[in-house]
N, C-alpha and C positions, 0 to 999 in steps of 0.2 A: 664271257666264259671261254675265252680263248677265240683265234683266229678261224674262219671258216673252213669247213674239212672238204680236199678233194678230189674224193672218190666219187664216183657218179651212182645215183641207183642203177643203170644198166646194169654197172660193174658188178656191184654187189647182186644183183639177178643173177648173171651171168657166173660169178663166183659161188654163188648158194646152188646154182642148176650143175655145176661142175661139182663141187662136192657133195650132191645128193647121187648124181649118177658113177661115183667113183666110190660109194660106199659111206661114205664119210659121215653122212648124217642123215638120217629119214625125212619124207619131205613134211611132215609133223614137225620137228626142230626145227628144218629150215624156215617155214611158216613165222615158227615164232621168232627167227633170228632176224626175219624180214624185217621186225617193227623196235628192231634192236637195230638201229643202222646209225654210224656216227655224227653227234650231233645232237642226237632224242634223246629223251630225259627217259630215267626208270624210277622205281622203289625196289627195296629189299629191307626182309623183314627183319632182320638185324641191323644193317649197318644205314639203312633210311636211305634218301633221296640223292640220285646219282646222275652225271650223263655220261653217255657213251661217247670212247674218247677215242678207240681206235680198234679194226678188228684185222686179226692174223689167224686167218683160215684155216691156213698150210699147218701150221703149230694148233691148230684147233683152240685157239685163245679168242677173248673179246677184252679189253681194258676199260675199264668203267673208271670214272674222278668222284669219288664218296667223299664229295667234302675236302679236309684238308687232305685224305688218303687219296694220293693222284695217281693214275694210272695205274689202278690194281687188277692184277689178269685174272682173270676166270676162265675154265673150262668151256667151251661154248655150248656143251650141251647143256651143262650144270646150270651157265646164264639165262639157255630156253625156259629151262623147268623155272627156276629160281626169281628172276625179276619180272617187274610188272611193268611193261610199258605205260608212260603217260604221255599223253597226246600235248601239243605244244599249249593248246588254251587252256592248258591246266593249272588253277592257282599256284603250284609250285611251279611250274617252267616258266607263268611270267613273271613268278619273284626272282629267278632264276636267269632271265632275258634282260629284262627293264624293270629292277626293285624304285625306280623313281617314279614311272608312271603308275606302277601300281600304288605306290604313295601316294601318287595324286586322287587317284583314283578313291583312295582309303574316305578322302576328304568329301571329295562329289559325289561319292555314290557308296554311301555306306552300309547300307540292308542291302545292295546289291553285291559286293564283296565277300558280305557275311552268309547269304546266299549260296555263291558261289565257294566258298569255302566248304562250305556244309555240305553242298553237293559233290562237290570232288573227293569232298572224306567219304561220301555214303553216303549220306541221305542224315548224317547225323555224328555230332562232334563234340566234346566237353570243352569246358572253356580252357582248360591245361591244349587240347589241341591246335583250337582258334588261338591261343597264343604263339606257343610253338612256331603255326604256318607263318605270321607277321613279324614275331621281334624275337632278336634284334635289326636284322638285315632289312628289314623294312621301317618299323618305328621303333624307334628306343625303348626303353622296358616304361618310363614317364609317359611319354606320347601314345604309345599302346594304351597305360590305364585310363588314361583320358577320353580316349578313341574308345575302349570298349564298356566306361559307366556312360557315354553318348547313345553306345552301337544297344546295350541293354535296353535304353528305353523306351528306343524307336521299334524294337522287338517286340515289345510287351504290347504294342498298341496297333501293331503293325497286321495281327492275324496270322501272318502266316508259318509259324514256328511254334511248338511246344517246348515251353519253359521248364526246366528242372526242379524237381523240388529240393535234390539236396546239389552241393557244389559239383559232385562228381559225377553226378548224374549226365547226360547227353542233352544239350538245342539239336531239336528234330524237326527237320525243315517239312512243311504240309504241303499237300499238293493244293489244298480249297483252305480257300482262307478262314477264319473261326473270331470270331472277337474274343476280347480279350476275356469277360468275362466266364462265357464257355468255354474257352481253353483253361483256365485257371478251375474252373469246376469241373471239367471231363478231367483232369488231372487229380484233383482232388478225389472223385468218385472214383477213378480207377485205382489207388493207391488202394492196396490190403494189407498193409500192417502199418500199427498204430502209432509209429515214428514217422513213416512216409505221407500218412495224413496229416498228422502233426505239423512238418516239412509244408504240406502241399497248400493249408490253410493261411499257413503263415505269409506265402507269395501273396495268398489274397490280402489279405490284412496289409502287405506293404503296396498294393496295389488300387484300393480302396477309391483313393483320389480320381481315378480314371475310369471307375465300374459305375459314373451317372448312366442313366438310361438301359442296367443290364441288370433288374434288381429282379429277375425273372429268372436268371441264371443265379443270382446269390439265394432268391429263395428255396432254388432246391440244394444248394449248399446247408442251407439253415435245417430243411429236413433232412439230408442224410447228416448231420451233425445228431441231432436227435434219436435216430435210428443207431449213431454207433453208440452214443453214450449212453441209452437204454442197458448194450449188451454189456460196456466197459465197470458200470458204477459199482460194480462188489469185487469184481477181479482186479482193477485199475482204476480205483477212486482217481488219484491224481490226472489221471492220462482223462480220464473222462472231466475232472474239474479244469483241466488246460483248454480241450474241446469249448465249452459253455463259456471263455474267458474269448476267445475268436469271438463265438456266437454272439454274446453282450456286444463286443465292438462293432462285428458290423450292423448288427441292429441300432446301436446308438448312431451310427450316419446314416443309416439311411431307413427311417422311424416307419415309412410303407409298408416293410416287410414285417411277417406276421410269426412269432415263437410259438402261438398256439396256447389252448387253455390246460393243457397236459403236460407242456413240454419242462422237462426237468430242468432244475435252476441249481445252483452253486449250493446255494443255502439250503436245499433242498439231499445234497448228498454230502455235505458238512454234517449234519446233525442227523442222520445215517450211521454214519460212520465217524462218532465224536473221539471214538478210544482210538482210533488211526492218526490222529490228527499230528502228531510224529513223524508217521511214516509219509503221509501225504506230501506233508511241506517240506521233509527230504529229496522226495521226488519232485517237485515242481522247479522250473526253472524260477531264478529270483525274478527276474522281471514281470514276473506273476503272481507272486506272495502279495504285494501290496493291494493287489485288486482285490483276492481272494480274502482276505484280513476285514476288507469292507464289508462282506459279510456275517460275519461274525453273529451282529447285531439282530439280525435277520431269522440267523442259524439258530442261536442259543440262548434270544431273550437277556434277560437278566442275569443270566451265569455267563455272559461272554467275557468278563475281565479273566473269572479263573479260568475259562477254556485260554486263555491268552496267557497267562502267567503262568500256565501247561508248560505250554508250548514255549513261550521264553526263555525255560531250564534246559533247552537242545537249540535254540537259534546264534546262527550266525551274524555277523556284523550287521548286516543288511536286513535281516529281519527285524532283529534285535530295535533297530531305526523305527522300523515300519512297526512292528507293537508298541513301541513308544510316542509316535505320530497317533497312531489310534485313540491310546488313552490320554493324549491333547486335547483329540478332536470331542472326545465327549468329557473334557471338562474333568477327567477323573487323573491327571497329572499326578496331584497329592497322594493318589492310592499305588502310582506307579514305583514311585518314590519313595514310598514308605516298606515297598515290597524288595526296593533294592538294599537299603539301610537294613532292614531285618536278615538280608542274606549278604548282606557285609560284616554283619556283628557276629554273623554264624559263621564265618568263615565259609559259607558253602555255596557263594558267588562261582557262577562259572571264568574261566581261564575267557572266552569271549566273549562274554559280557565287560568282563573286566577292561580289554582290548579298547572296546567301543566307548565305557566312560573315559578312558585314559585319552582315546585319540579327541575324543567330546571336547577336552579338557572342562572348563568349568561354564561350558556355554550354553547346558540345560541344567543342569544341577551341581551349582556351586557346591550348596552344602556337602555332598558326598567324596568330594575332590578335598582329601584332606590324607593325616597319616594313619586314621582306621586302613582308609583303601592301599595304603602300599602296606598294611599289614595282610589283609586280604590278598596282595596280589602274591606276598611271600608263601601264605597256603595255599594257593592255586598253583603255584609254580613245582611244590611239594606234591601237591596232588599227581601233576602232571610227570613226575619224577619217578612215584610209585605205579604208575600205568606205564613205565617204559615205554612214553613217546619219544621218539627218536627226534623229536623236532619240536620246538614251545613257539608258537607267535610271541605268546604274549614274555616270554624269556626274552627276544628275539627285541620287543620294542623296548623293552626296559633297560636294554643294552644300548640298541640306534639312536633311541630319543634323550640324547644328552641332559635334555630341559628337566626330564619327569620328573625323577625323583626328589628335584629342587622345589620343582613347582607342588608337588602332594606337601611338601615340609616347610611350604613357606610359611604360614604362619603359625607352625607350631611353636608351642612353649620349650625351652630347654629341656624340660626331663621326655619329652615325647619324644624328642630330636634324636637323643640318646639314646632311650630305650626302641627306637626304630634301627639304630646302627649297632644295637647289641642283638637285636633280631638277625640283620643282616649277617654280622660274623657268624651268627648259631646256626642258621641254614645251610643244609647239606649241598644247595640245589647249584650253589655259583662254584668256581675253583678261585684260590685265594688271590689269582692277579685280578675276575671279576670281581671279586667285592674288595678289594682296594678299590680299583677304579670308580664303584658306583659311592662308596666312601667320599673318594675325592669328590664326586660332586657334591657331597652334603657338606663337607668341610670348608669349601667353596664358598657356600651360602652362610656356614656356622664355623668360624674359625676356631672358635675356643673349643671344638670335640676334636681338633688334632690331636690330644692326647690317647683318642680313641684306637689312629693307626697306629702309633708311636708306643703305646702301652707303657704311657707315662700315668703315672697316679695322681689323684684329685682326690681331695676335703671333701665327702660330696654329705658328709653328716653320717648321724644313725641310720639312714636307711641302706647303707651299703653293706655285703659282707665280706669280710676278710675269710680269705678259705686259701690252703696250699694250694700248691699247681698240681700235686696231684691227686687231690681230691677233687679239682676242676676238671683235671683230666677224668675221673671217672665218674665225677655227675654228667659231663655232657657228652659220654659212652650209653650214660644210662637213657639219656634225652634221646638219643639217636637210635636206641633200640624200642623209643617206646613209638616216635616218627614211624620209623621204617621197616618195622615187624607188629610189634605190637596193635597198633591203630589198624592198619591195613588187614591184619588176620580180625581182627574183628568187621569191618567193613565185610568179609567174607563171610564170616560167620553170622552177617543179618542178612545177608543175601539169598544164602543158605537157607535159615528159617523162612524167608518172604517165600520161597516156594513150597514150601511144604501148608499153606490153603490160607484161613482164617485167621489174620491175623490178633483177632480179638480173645482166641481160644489157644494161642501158638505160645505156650512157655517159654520155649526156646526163641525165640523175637524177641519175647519182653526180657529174658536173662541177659541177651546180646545186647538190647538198647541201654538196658542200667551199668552193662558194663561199659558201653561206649560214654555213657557220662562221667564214670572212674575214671576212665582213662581220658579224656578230654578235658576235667577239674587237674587231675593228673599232668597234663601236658601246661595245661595255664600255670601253673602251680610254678613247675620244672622252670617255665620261660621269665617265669620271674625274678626268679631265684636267681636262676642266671643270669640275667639282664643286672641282676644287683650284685654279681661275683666279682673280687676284687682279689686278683692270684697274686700271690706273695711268697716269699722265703725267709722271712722272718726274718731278716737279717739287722743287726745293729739293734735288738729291740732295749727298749730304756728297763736296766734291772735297779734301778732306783725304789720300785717300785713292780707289783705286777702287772706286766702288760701282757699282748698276744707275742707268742714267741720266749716266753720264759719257762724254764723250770722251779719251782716253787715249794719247798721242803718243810713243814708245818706239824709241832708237836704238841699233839691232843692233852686232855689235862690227865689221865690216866698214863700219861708217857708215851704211850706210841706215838711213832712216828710215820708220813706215809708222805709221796714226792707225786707231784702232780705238774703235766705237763700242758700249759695253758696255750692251745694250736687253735685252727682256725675252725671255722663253724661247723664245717662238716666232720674234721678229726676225732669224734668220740669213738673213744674206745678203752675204756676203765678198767678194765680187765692189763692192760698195758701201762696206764697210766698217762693216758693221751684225752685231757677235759677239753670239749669246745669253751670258745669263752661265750656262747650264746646257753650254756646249762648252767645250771644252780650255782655250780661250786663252782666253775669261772667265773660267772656273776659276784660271787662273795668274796673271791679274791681281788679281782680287777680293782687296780689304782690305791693299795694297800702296802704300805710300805712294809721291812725287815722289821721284827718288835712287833708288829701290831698284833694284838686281839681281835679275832673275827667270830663268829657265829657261820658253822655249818647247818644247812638243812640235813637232817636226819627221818630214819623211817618215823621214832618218837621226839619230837622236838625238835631240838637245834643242839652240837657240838660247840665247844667251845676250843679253840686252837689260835696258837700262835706261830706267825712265821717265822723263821727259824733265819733261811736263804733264797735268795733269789739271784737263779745267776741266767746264762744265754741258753736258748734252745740247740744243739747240735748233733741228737740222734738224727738228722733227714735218712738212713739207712732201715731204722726204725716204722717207721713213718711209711715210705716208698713201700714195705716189704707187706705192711699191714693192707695200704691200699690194692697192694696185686693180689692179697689172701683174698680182699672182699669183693675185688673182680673176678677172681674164677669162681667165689659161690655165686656169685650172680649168673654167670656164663654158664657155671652147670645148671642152675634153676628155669 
């Protein structure tokens, strides 16, 4: 710390007795300037641990070295009031003097270190402090963790310290020593609120291995454990079910100790409190669900599957594991499995469940791992869309995990391939560079649906429809309002009825649910249709004959005449002269050449007409003007 300083104390006596008798300073300040003399270390409650570097009386100054800030002047009275002397055996002045021997030191005598640490803070110090005083100037920030998971363990066995229960809590050095066991249960029993107990049991339980011979101190653990969750079990099911999860463990090591013929058990405030069973296992830490799960069986007899398949429809990944390990363990796999399939075909699989088969891949349930579930994942993603969550996991992995979407379609048939990547494009939920890219990986696996991105056309048979582009355009305007208003205000409006009592007597429930099946037949319907649409402009169509995209001029036997315009599947509109060619009278024209004799279907019978001409479709102004008429009556409807 620099070179030895040399002024003598006489001087400085002599210099303090001259300016207390000349006014300067009362002999109160002088007192304390006395143990402020160059050389001695201080503190200050800002700027932290300091020594005294030089003092100028005359100028009424002292110069303190605050670290890198060297030689900063202070007022000398300000420095009486303001700093704390520390005496030279102070853990800071000998980090301060010699950080090497106190390094050695770290090593030989380490509960005496930490001792003395404790002590020179007060009687008591967090571990942010005990680190502070040592690193880096004494052990590197490595050497420190090393040194203090050593310095912990020797504490905990040592007596003479109370242990924190939460990190920020303070090591309080004891004057009488306490074993470990009583310190961990004086702690425990003086904690009064139900985090701090929580906090204080938990040290036991990691400390378990070391409480042989102190099961006299756990047993009255075990009774005031029973005395809190007496009061917690209706206010704080959970907090009182975490309690009783301690209690079982250390009963299970150490089998002496007695719960008693009264004392309340897990399964005991499970089936209490069966309609919570939600809220509970929201609140329980996970590393607790799986124990608490093991009761079940205990709790609710024979109905513990549906109390678990409750509870399934709100679990997270980790649950989710742990109710499916359960119905392993009793053999009822098949009924787990049959419960997922059924809420795979509903589409009403949740967003993490889905998460947790997808990460599974097919290593509990092959069967499920197919392109049902990426249809599934496609309405959960929707779902999660119309709930304005600002963030999807399961979006999130469908996007990172390059493999998924291959691996769900690997062994499908072509038209599933297809009809998944016509899903894809209809969903609102990606923007169009992600579903390219999640495309490109299916194209990857299935080269021949490149014509998917490319919007090249394929032979795919009768099952496809030919429909303008914009009549495509307004069916899948229509698709999109029935997604993302329609479905949704209904979801609302059973919600709505569910509270209004009885659902067996509730009109308005049972109107809500019939409509949700309208519209849900409705929505399948929609996704078909589209899945099968094939947009077009009619262009070049072959007038050899009538095809889609011809005009078609046709003179009844009574002489009239009447021109029909043979458009795509959705384009009816008769009144105009626009026939789908999926209605009667495109039906009776299709593939009929100029000359021929047909038969109309009529209100009585059947017409008799001949075609007359058949030339190229070229109103699309027509056409365009009709589909924006029958978009605003729908927009106004």
């Amino acid at each position: 710390m620099g070179a030895p300083f040399s002024v003598t104390t006489m001087s400085m006596t002599e210099e303090l007795t001259q300016a207390v008798e000349s006014g300067k300073f009362d002999k109160k300040t002088a007192d304390k300037l006395a143990r402020l003399a160059p050389g001695s270390f201080c503190t200050h409650k800002s700027w932290g641990f300091g020594r005294v570097a030089e003092w100028n009386l005359i100028a009424g100054q002292i110069l303190i070295d605050f670290g890198p800030k060297k030689s900063h002047p202070m007022q000398a009275e300000y420095a009486a009031e303001t700093l704390t002397p520390i005496p030279a055996e102070h853990i800071l002045a000998q980090r301060a003097n010699d950080p090497a021997a106190l390094r050695e030191r770290c090593s030989s005598d380490t509960l005496g270190v930490v001792r003395q640490i404790i002590a020179d803070l007060g009687g008591k110090a967090n571990a942010d402090q005990i680190a502070a005083t040592l690193s880096p100037s004494v052990l590197d920030t490595a050497a420190f963790k090393r040194w203090w998971d050593g310095a912990r363990k020797k504490m905990k066995s040592d007596g003479h310290f109370k242990l924190p229960a939460k990190k920020t809590d303070p090591y309080v050095l004891l004057e009488n020593r306490v074993n470990t066991g009583e310190g961990l249960v004086n702690t425990f029993k003086e904690a009064r609120h139900t985090k701090d107990q929580l906090l204080a049991l938990d040290q036991i339980l990691k400390s378990l291995s070391e409480l042989a011979g102190q099961e006299a101190a756990l047993q009255e653990a075990i009774d005031r454990i029973h005395d809190i969750t007496q009061k917690l079990r209706r206010l704080q099911p959970a907090s009182a079910i975490e309690l009783l999860v301690a209690r079982d463990e250390i009963l299970l090591r150490f089998p002496a100790l007695e719960a008693g013929e009264t004392a309340p058990t897990i399964a005991d405030i499970l089936s209490s409190e069966s309609s919570r069973l939600i809220e509970i296992f929201n609140t329980l830490p996970g590393s607790k669900q799986r124990e608490v799960l093991e009761k079940f069986d205990a709790a609710f007899g024979d109905s513990w599957p549906d109390k678990s398949l409750r509870l399934l429809r709100e679990a997270g990944g980790r649950l989710i594991a742990d109710i499916c390990r359960l119905f392993e363990k009793h053999g009822q796999k098949d009924q787990f499995q049959s419960t997922l399939e059924r809420w795979i075909s509903e589409r009403s699989i949740t967003s993490e469940m889905l998460i947790w088969l997808c990460k599974e891949r097919d290593k509990r349930f092959p069967d499920l791992f197919n392109a049902e579930l990426l249809a599934s994942v496609f309405s959960a993603l929707e779902a999660d869309m119309l709930a304005e969550k600002r963030t999807s996991r399961l979006k999130d992995l469908l996007m990172d995990d390059r493999e998924l979407v291959g691996d769900l379609l690997v062994n499908a048939s072509r038209d599933v391939v297809r009809d998944s990547m016509r899903k894809l494009l209809l969903t609102p939920v990606f923007d169009d560079l992600s579903k390219r890219s999640l495309m490109a990986r299916i194209v990857k696996l299935y080269p021949e649906t490149q014509n998917m991105i490319t919007g090249a056309q394929t032979d795919e048979g009768d099952t496809s429809l030919t429909v303008s582009w914009p009549s495509l355009e307004k069916r899948k305007a229509e698709f999109d309002r029935l997604v993302t208003k329609d479905i949704p205000q209904n979801l609302r409006d059973i919600n709505i009825a569910k509270e209004q009592g009885d659902l067996r007597e509730n009109a308005g429930f049972k109107a809500a649910k019939e409509h949700q099946r309208v519209l849900q037949s409705r929505r399948v319907e929609m996704e078909r249709e589209l899945a099968l649409a094939r947009g077009t402009e009619f262009e070049n169509p072959n007038t050899s004959q009538v095809s889609i995209g011809t005009v078609v001029t046709v003179r009844f036997e009574d002489g009239s005449k009447e021109t029909f315009s043979i458009l795509g599947a959705w384009d009816s509109a008769p009144d105009l002269g626009l026939i789908s060619y999926k209605a009667g009278i495109g039906q009776a024209l299709l593939g009929t050449p100029t000359g021929s004799t047909i038969e109309f279907p009529a209100e009585n019978g059947v017409r008799k007409a001949t075609i007359e001409s058949i030339r190229a479709f070229t109103d699309f102004d027509l056409l365009k003007n009709k589909v924006h008429a029958l978009k605003a009556e729908a927009a106004a409807e």
